[in-house]
C-alpha positions in Angstrom: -20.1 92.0 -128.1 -22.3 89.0 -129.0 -21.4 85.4 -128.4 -22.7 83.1 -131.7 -24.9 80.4 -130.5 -22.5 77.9 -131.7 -19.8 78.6 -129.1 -22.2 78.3 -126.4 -22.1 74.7 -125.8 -18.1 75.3 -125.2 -18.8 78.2 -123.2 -20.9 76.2 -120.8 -18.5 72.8 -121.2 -15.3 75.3 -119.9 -17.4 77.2 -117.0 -18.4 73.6 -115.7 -14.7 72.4 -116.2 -14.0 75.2 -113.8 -15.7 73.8 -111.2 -15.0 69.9 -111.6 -11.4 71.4 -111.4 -12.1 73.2 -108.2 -13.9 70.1 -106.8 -11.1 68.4 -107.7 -8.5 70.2 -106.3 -10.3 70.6 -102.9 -10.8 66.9 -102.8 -7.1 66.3 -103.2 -6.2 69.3 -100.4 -8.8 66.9 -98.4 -7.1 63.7 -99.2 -3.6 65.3 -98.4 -4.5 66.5 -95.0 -6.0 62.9 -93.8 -3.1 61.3 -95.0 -0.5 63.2 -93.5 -2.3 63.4 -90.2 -2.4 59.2 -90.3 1.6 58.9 -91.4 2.3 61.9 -88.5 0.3 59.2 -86.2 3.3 56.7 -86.8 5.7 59.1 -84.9 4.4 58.4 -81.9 5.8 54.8 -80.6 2.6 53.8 -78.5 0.4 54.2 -81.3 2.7 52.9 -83.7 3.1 49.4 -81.5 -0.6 49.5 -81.0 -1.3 49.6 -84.5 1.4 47.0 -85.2 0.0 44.5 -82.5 -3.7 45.1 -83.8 -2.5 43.7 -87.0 0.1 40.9 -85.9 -3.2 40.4 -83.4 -5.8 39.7 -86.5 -2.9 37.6 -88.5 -2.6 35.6 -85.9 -6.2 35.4 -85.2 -7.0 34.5 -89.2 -3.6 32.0 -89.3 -5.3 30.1 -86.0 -8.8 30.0 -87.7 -7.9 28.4 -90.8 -5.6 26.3 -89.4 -8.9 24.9 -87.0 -10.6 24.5 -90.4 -7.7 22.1 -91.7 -7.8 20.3 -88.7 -11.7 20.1 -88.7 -11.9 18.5 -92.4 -9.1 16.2 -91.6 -10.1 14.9 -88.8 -13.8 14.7 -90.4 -11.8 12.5 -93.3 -10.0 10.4 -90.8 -13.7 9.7 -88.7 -14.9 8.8 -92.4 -12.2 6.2 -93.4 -12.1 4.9 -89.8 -16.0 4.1 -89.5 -15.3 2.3 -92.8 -12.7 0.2 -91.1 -15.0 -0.6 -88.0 -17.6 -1.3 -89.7 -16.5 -5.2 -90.0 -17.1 -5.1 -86.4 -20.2 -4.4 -85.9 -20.6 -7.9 -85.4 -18.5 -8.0 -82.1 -20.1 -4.6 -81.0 -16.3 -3.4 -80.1 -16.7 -0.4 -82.4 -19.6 1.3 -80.1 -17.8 0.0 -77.0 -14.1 2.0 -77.4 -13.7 5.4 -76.9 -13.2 7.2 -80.1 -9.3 7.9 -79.6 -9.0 4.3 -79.5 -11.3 4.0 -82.5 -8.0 3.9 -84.8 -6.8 0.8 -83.5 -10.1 -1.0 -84.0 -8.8 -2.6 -87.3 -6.2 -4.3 -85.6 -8.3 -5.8 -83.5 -10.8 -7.1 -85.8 -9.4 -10.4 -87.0 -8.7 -11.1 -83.3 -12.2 -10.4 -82.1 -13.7 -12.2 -85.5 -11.5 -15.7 -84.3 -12.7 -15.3 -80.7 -16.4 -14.4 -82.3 -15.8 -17.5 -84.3 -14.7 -19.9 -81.4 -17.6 -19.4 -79.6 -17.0 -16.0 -77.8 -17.4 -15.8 -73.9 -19.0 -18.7 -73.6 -15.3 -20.8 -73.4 -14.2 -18.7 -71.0 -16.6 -19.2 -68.5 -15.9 -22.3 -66.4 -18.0 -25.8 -66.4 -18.9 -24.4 -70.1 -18.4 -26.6 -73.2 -18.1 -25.9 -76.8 -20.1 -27.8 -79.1 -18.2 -30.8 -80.3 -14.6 -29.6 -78.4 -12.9 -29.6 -75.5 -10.4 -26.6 -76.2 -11.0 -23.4 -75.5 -13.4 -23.9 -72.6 -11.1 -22.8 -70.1 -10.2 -26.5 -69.0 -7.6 -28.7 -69.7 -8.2 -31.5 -72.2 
């Protein structure tokens, strides 16, 4: 018995079906094996917690991280704004002089240090010193 030549593209489309099926089907006998053997894993307690504290390990890990990043670019924003604030002291200097934790209360301090500044700085202080056309300030009585 002959087979026409028109059924022959079918008969070679259902003999290759055959094996994508078989492929198939091993690959899902494959996929069913690994699985079970990872789920039976969970019955055992110690590598069940391990597991468990790998993962609550790499949360943990990622939370700290990002939470390092926040900090970071905050504390980056805060340096900018505050070496905007200082920066009306450069004239006194004070801004290079504090240590930068007490960089934050420089602004407070400016008007105080511009007066001083403006009075005739250090030089009143000193003794036997006198500022130009006043007695006050000089660190003698009047």
């Amino acid at each position: 018995m002959a087979i026409p030549l028109e059924a022959y593209p079918l008969v070679i489309g259902g003999i290759l079906l055959v094996f994508i099926d078989v492929f198939v089907l091993l690959n899902i006998a494959k996929f069913r094996l690994r699985f079970e053997s990872f789920v039976n894993a969970f019955n055992d307690t110690e590598k069940r917690e391990g597991l468990f504290k790998e993962i609550a390990h790499g949360v943990m890990r990622a939370a700290g991280e990002r939470a390092g990043a926040v900090k970071g670019a905050a504390s980056r924003q805060s340096e900018a704004l505050l070496s905007q604030d200082v920066s009306g002291l450069a004239i006194s200097g004070l801004a290079s002089f504090l240590p930068k934790k007490y960089q934050a209360f420089a602004p407070l301090l400016a008007p105080y240090i511009q007066q001083f500044m403006e009075r005739g700085g250090i030089q009143n202080l000193l003794p036997g010193s006198q500022a130009a056309g006043s007695g006050q300030g000089s660190g003698q009585p009047p």
